[in-house]
N, C-alpha and C positions, 0 to 999 in steps of 0.2 A: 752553422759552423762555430757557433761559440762556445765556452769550455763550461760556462753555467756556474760560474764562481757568484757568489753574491754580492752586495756592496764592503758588506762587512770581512770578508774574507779576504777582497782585496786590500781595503783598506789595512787590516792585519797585515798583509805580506809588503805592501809599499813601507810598513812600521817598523818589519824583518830586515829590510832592505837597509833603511839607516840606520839601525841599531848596529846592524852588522859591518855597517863602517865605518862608523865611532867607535866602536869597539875594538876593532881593527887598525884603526888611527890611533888610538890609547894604547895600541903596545900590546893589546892583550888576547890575539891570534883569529885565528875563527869562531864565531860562534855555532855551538849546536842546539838547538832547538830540543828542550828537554818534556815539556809538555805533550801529551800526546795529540797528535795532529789529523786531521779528517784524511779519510781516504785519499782525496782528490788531489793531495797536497803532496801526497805519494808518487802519484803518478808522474811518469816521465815528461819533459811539454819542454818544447824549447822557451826562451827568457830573454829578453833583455833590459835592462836597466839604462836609464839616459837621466843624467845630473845637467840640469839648468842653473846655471850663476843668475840669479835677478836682483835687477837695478830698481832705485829706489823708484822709478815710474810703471814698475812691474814688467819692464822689457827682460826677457831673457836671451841669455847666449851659453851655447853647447859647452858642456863642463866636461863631456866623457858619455862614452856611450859603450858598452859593451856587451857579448850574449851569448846565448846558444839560438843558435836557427833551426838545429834539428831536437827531436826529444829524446837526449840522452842521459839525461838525468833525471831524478825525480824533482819536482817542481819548488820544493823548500830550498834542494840542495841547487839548484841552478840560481832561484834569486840571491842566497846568499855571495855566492862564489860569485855571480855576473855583478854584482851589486860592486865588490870589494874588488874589481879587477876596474869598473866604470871610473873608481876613485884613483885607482893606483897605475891600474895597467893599458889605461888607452895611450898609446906611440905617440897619437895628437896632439898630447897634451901634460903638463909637468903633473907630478902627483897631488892631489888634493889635502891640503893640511885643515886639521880638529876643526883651526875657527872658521876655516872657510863655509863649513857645515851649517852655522847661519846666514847662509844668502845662498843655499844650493838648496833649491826644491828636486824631487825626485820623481820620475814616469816609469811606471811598469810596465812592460808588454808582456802578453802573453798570450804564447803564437800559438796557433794548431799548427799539424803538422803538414810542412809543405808539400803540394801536391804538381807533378809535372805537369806543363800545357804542352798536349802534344796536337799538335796546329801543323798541317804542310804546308799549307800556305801560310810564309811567315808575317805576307804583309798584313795577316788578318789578324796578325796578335794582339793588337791595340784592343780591337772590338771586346776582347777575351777578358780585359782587364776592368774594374771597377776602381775609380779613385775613389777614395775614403773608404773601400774596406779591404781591398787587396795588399798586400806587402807582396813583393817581388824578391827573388834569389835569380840570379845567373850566373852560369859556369861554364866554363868552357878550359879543358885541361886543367892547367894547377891554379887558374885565376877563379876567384869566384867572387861576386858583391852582391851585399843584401840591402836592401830601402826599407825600413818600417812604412806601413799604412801612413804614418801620418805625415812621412816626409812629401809629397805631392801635394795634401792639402795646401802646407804650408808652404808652399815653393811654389802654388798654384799652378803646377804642372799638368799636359795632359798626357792621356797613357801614351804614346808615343816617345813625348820629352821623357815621361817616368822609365819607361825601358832604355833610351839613352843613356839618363843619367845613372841608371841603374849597372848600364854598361861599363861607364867611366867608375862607379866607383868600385869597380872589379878590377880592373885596369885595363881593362881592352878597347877597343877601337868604337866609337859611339854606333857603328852599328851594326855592333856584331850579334846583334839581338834578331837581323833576316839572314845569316850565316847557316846554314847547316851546320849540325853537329855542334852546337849553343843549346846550353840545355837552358829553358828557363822555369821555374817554377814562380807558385803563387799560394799564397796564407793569409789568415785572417788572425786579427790582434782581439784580447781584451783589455783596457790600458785605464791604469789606476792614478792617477797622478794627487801630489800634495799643492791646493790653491798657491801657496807661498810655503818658502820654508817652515818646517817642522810646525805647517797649516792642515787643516782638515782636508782628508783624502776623498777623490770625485772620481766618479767614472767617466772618463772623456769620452765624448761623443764626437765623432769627426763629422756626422752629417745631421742636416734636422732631422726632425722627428719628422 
């Protein structure tokens, strides 16, 4: 399931990512990408951008996270605009200012497109799910909440807790994930992150080799 980006391509697009909101932060609007771009960069692919504020012991804390889960855009134009909304437009959080840019390192995702688990029996949803490569979507009427892949690593979650909390940040009841008519879906990341601020870009691996 993965989208077959290279090292180098992602590292480009995590580069896209702050340029485009420095540049955005400077006053001076969106960026458009004027060089010609690989096919692949074209294509539609859901996005999201998560900004990490790190302390000088290299601890980090949630800066902004924002994205598309479905693929509705082509994939320049979603990290741009996911990137620039991560800064400005997460509810969570005050808007991000120029200088703060040095101690905010940046994480790409890049989802394929989610796919429904359709399971009757719901208590066997858990078995369905893989920590460290699945992301999760639930919805159910006008609530819907999404968990990147990486969020369970780090919460050391298991798929059970993961669909809970995956409940809760939807808004609904922890566990309306064995509910009929809960729709849940699951996707897979490719995630480019920067070591340290405006640091050389890595491919994060959520599990060993």
């Amino acid at each position: 399931m993965e989208l077959g980006l290279t090292d180098e391509e992602g590292a480009f697009l995590v580069k896209l990512a702050r340029k485009a909101i420095e540049n955005y932060l400077l006053g001076h609007g969106k960026i458009s990408p004027r060089e010609e771009m690989p096919k692949k960069f074209l294509e539609k692919r859901g996005v999201f951008v998560t900004l990490n504020s790190m302390g000088p012991s290299g601890t980090h804390t949630l800066r902004g996270c924002i994205g598309f889960p479905f693929p509705t855009l082509p994939l320049i134009d979603a990290v741009i605009s996911s990137a620039i909304e991560a800064a400005v437009g997460d509810p969570r959080f005050p808007p991000v200012s120029y200088e703060e840019m040095d101690s905010i390192a940046l994480e790409l995702s890049i989802l394929t497109k989610p796919q429904e688990i359709l399971e009757r029996d719901r208590r066997g949803l858990p078995g369905l799910i893989k920590i460290g490569e699945d992301g999760l979507i639930i919805a159910r009427g006008r609530y819907q909440g999404l968990l990147l892949p990486q969020v369970p690593v780090e919460w050391g979650w298991d798929a059970e807790e993961f669909l809970t909390q995956c409940c809760f940040k939807a808004g609904l009841p922890p566990d309306c994930w064995l509910m009929e008519g809960t729709r849940i879906y699951r996707f897979r990341a490719e995630i480019f992150c920067e070591e340290r601020p405006r640091g050389p870009v890595i491919r994060r691996r959520l599990l060993p080799p």
